[in-house]
C-alpha positions as CSV (number, residue, x, y, z in Angstrom):
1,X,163.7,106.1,41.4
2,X,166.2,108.6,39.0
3,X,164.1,111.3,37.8
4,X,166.0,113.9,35.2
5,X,164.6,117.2,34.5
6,X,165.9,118.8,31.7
7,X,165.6,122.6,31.7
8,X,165.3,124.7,35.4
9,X,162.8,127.1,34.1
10,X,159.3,127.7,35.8
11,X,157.8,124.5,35.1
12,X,160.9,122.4,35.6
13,X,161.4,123.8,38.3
14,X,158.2,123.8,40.0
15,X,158.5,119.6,39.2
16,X,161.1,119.6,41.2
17,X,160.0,121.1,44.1
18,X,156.6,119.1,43.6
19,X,158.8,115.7,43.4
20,X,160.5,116.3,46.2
21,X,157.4,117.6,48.6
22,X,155.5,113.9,47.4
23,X,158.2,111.7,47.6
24,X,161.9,111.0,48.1
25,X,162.7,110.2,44.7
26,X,166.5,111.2,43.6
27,X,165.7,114.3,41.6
28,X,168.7,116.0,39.3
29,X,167.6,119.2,37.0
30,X,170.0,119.5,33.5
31,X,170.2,123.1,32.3
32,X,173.0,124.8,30.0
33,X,172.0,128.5,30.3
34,X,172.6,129.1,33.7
35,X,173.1,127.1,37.4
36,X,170.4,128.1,39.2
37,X,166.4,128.8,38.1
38,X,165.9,132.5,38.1
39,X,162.8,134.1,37.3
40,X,162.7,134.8,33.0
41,X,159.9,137.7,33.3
42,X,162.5,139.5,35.6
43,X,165.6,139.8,32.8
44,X,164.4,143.0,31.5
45,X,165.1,144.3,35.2
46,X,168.4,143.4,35.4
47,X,169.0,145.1,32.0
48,X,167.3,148.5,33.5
49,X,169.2,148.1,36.7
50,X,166.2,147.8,38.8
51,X,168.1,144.3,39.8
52,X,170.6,142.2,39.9
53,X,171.1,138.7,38.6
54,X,171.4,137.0,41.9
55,X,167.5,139.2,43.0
56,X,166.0,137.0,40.7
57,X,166.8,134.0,41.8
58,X,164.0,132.9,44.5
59,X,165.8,130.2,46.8
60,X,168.8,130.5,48.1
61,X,171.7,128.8,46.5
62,X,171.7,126.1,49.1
63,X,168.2,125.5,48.6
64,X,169.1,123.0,46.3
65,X,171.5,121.1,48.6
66,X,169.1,121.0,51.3
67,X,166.1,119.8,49.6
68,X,168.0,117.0,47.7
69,X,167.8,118.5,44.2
70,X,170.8,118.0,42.3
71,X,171.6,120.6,39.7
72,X,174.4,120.0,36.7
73,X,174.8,122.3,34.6
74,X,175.3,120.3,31.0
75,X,173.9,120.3,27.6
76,X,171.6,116.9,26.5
77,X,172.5,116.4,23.4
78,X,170.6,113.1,22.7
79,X,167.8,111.1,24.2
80,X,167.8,107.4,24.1
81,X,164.4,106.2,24.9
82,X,165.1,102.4,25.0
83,X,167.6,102.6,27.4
84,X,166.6,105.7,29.6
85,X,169.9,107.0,28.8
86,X,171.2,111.1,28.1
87,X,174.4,111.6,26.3
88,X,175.5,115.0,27.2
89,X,177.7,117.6,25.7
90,X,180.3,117.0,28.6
91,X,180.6,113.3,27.3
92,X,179.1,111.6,29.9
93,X,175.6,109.5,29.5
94,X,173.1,109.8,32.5
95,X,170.5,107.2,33.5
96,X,166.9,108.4,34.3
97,X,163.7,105.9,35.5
98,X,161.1,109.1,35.0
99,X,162.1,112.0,32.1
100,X,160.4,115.3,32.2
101,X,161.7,117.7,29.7
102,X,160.6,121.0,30.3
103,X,162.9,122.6,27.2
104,X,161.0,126.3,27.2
105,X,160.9,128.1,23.9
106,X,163.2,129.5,21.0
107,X,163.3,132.9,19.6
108,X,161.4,132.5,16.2
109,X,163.4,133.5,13.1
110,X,161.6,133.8,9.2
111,X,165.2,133.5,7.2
112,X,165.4,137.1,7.0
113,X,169.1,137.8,5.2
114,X,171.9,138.9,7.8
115,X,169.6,137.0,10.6
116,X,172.7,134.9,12.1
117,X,174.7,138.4,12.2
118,X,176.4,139.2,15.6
119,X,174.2,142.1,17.1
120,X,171.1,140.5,16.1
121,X,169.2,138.6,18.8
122,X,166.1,137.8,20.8
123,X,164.9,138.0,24.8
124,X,164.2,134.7,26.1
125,X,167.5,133.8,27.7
126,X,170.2,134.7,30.2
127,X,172.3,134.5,27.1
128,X,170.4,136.8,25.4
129,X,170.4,139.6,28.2
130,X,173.9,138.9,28.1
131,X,174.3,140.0,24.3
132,X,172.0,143.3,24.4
133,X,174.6,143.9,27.1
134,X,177.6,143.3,25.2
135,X,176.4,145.8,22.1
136,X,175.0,148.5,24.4
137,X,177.9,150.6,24.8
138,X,177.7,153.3,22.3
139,X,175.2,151.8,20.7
140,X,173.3,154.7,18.2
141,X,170.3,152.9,17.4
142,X,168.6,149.5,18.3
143,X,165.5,148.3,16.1
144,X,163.3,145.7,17.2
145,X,161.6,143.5,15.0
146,X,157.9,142.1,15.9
147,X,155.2,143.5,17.7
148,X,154.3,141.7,20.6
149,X,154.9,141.3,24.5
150,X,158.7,140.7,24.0
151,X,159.1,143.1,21.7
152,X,157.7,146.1,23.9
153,X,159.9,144.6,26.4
154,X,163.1,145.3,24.6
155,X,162.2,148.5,23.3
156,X,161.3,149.7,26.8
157,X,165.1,148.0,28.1
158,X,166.8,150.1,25.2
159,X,165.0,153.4,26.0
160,X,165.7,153.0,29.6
161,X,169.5,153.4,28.8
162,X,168.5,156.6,26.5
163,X,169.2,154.2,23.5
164,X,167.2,155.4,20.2
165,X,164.9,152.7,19.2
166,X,163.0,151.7,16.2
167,X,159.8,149.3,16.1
168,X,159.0,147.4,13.3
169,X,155.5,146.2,13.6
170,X,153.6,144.3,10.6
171,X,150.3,144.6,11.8
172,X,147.9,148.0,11.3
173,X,147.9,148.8,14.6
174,X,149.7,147.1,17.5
175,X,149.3,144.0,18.4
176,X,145.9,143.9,16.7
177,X,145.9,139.7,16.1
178,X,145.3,139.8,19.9
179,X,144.0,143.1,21.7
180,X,140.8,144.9,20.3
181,X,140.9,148.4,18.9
182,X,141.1,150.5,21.8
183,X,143.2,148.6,23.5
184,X,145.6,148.5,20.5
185,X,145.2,152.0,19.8
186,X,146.1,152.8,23.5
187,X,149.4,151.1,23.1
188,X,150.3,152.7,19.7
189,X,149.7,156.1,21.5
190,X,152.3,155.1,24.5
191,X,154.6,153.8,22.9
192,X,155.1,156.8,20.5
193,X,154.2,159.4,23.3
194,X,157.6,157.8,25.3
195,X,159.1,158.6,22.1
196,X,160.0,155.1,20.7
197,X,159.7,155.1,16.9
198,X,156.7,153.0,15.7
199,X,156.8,152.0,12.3
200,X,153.3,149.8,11.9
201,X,152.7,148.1,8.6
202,X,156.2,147.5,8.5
203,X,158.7,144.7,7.8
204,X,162.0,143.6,7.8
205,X,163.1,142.7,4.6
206,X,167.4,142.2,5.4
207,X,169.8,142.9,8.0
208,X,172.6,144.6,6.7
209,X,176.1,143.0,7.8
210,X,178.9,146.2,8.2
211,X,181.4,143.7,6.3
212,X,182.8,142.1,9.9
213,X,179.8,139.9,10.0
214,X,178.2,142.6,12.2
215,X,174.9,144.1,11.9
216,X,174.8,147.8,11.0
217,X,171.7,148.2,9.6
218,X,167.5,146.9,8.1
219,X,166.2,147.1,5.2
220,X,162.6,147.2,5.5
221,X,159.9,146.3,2.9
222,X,159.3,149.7,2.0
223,X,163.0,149.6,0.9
224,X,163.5,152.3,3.5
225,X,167.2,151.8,5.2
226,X,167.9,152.3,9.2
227,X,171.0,152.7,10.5
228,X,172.0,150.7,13.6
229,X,174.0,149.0,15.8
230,X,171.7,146.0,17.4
231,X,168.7,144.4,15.8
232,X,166.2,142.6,18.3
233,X,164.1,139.7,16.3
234,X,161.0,139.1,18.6
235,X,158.7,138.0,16.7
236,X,157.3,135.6,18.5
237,X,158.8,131.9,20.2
238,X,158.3,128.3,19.1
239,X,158.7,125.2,21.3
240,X,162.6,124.5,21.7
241,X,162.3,120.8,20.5
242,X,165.1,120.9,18.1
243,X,167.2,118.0,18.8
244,X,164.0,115.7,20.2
245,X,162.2,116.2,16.3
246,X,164.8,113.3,15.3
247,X,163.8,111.4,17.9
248,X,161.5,108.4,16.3
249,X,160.1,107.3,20.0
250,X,158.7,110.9,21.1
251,X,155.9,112.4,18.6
252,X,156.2,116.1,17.9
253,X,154.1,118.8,15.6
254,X,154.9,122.5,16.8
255,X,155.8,121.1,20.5
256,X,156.1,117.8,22.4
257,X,152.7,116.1,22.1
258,X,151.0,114.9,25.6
259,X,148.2,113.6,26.9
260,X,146.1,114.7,29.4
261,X,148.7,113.5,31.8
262,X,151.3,115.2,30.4
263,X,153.2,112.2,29.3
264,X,154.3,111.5,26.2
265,X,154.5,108.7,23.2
266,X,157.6,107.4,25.1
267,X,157.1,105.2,28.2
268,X,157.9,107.2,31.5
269,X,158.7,110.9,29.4
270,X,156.7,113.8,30.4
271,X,156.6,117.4,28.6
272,X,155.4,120.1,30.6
273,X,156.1,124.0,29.7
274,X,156.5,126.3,26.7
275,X,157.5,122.8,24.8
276,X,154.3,120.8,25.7
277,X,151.7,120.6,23.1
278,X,148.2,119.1,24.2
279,X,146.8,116.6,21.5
280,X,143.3,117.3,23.0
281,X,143.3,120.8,24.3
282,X,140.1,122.2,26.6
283,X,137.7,124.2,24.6
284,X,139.2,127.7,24.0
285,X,142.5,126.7,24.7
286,X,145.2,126.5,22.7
287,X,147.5,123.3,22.0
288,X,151.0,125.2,23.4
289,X,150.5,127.7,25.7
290,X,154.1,129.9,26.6
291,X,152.4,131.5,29.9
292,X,154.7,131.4,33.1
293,X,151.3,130.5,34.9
294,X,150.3,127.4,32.6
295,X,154.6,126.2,33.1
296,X,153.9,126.2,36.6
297,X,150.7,124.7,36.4
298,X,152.0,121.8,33.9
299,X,155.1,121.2,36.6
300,X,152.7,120.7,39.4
301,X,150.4,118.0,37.2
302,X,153.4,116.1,36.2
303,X,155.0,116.1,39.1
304,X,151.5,114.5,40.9
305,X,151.9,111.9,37.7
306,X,155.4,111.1,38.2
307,X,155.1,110.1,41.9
308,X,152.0,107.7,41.7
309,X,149.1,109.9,41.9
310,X,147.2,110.2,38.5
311,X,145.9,114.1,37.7
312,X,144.7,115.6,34.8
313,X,146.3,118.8,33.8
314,X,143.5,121.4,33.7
315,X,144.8,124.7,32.9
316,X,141.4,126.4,34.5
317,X,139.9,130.0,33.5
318,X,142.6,131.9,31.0
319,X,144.8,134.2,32.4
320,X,147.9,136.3,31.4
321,X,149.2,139.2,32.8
322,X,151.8,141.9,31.2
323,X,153.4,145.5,31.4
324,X,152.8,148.0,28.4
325,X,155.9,150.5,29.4
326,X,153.6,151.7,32.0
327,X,150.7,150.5,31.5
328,X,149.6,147.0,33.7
329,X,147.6,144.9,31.9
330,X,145.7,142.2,33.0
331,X,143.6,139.6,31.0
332,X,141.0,136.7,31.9
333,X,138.4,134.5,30.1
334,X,138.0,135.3,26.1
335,X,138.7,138.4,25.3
336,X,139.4,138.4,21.2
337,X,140.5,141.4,18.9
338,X,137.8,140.0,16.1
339,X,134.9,138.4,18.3
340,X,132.0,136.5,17.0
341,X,128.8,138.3,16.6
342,X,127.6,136.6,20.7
343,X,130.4,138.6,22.4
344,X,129.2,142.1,23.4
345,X,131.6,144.4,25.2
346,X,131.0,147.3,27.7
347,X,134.4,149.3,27.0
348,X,134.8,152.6,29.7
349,X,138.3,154.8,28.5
350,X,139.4,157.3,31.2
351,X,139.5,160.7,28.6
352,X,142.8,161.4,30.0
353,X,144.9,158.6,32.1
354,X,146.0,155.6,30.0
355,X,143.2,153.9,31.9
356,X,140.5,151.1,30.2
357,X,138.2,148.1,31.4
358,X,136.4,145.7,28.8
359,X,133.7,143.4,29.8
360,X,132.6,141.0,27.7
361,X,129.6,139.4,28.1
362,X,127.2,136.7,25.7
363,X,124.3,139.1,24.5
364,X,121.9,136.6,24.7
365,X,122.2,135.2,28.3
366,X,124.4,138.1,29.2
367,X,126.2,135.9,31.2
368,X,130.6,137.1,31.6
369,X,132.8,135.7,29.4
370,X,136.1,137.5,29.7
371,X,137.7,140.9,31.6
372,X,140.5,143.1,29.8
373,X,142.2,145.7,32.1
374,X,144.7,148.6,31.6
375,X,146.3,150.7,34.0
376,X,143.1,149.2,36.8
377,X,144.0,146.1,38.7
378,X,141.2,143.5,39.4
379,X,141.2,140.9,42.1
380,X,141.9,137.4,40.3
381,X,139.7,135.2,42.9
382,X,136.8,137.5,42.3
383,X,137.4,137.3,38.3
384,X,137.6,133.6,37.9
385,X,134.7,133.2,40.6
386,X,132.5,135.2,38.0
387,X,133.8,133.4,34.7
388,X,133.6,129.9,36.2
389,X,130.2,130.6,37.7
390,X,129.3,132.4,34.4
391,X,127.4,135.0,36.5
392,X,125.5,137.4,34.8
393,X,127.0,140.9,33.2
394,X,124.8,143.1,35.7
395,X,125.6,140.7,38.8
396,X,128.9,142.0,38.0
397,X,128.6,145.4,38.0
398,X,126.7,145.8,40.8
399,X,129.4,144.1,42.6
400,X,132.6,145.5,40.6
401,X,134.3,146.5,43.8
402,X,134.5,143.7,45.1
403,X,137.4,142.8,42.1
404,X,139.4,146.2,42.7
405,X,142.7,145.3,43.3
406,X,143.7,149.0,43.5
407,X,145.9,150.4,46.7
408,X,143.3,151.8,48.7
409,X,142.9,155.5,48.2
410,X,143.5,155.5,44.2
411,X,140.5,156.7,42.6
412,X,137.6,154.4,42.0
413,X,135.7,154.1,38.4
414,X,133.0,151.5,39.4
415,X,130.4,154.3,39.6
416,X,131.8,155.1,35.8
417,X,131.4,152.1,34.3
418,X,127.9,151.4,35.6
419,X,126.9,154.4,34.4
420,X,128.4,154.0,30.8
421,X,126.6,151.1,30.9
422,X,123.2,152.1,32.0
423,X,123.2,154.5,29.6
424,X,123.7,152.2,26.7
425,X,121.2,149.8,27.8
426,X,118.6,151.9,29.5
427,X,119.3,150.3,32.8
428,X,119.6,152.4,36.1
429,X,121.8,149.8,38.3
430,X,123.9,151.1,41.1
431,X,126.8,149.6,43.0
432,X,126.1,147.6,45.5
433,X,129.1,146.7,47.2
434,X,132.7,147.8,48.5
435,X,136.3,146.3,48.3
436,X,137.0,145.8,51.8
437,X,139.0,142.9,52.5
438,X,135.8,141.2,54.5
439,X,133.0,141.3,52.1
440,X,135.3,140.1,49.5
441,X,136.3,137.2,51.2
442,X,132.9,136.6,52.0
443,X,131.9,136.7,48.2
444,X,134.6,134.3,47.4
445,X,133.6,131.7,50.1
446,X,130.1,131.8,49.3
């Protein structure tokens, strides 16, 4: 059996590998943006020149070769269903008994004016990096358009290289349709004290072309003008399904749409990944989820699917995990920036490090429902443990070290926390345990 994976991201990739460790199917992986998977989160690196191109690649390039995974690097430019065939850019059509396309996302554009100028671009692919390269040298300003995860990203690449930037962020404060108030708050007080320009409440309105089909400055919808020389749009990605929406055999809304299996409406295609969209998604989930962990996850299920042993995708207790300039961030369960009147949060701030833990907890049963954390790692095990067990809010506390993730002889702020707590809810609960590596393997086995 032929089975083509188009796209070598996370999740195609991880099919691969999955394919080829159940069964010794002929596997070959299609991808135009570059000839061997590297790892996406890691392009900002390579831009601050913490590493290089080939340090994020994680095999070898004669992985590939050895574990019978054939690469080409092509573009598909048509799928034929009916046949199982793939007309590719090069000319040449390709057979497949099993298709899994794993197509990732797109940077999302609104039709601003001057959008297609040259200088003006996202951060999602190799070819991307390879623009904000191109227009770096001498660059005088860079503004960045959106105010998310990606966004940060690029303003933090920029400023690395000493490069003034300007923020354009919509929202009141930022990125207030997903973090709560202090959280957000926190973030708008970074990224202004690292002295990046935040403009909140604030839109782009046109991108000015210098008259060489070049960018050289935005208009914003205040009418105010800003010079500059590159304009990042990341404002968000959308599934990359562009050329499979004409395709009458595989249903699409915003992504692919799958079952529970991952496959598709077409016999023996799969979508797994940032393109994937679940027609029945678990309770709190979303239908597309563009999470590293969830493309990995998806590659795995299909890849069980695809070689005879049926498996439900479940995408298990919510996770994400990011990097606010300096601040770690870590995220699990249902954490919302406007909860419903059940979700009561214990919030402890450190008064002068950019240091904050949320718990959220029902406040009837009391009983955990999601963890934020800034600039304080917790142990993942220990988290989802507590979520899928839905142990109760004071069980927690009294245990909180066993979840520090922290290198050993950073401060600890269980004692803090307790106490914030206590003190709200006329409690007088104490910590009860440690972090040392054996208890907490004992609370994770019991």
């Amino acid at each position: 059996m032929h089975v083509v994976i188009i796209g070598n991201g996370i999740s195609g990739i991880t099919c691969a590998r999955y394919i080829r460790k159940l069964s010794d199917h002929s596997i070959t992986v299609i991808s135009s943006e570059t000839d061997h998977f590297f790892s996406r989160t890691a392009l900002m690196y390579i831009y601050m020149g913490h590493m290089r191109y080939k340090d994020t690649k994680p095999y070898e390039d004669h992985f590939w070769a050895k574990n019978r995974i054939d690469l080409l690097n092509d573009h598909v430019n048509q799928v034929n269903t009916s046949s199982k065939t793939l007309q590719l850019a090069s000319g040449k059509n390709m057979q497949y008994d099993k298709l899994v396309l794993a197509l990732g996302s797109a940077s999302n554009k609104f039709g601003w004016p001057g959008q297609d100028l040259k200088g003006v671009g996202g951060l999602y692919s190799f070819q991307d990096l390879e623009q904000m390269e191109a227009h770096s040298p001498g660059l005088n300003r860079a503004v960045i358009v959106g105010g998310g995860l990606i966004g940060i990203e690029m303003a933090e690449m920029f400023h690395s290289r000493h490069i003034p930037v300007t923020f354009l962020v919509r929202e009141k404060s930022y990125w207030d349709i997903v973090l709560p108030a202090e959280e957000s708050q926190m973030i708008n007080n970074t990224i202004r004290k690292s002295g990046i320009d935040l403009k909140l409440e604030t839109e782009l309105k046109e991108i000015v072309d210098d008259g060489n089909g070049t960018a050289c400055a935005v208009i914003t919808n205040t009418d105010e003008k800003i010079e500059c020389g590159y304009v990042g749009l990341t404002a968000g990605v959308h599934p990359n399904i562009g050329f499979i929406k004409d395709n009458d055999s595989i249903e699409t809304q915003k992504g692919i749409l799958v079952d529970e299996f991952l496959e598709t409406s077409a016999k023996d295609v799969f979508a797994i990944g940032d393109c994937a969209q679940m027609r029945s998604p678990k309770d709190g989930r979303r239908p597309v989820e563009a999470v590293w962990y969830t493309g990995r996850m998806t590659g795995e299920t299909a890849a069980y699917n695809i070689c005879g042993k049926p498996t439900q995708y479940d995408p298990g207790i919510w996770f994400n995990s990011a990097k606010f300039l300096d601040i770690e961030y870590q995220t699990y369960g249902n954490v919302l920036a406007h909860p419903p009147e059940n979700h009561k949060s214990l919030v402890w701030q450190h008064d002068q490090e950019d240091k904050l833990v949320r718990i959220v907890y029902d406040a009837k049963d009391r009983t955990i429902i999601g963890f934020n954390l800034f600039g304080i790692r917790f142990r993942h095990e220990v988290c989802e443990k507590w979520l899928a067990e839905k142990a109760n809010v004071e069980t927690v506390l009294q245990n909180l070290s066993l979840a520090n993730f922290d290198p050993e002889f950073y401060k600890e702020y269980e004692s803090e926390i307790i106490n914030q707590y206590n003190n709200s809810e006329g409690r007088n609960l104490s910590n009860k345990s440690s972090r040392s590596f054996d208890k907490v393997l004992t609370f994770l086995r019991g």
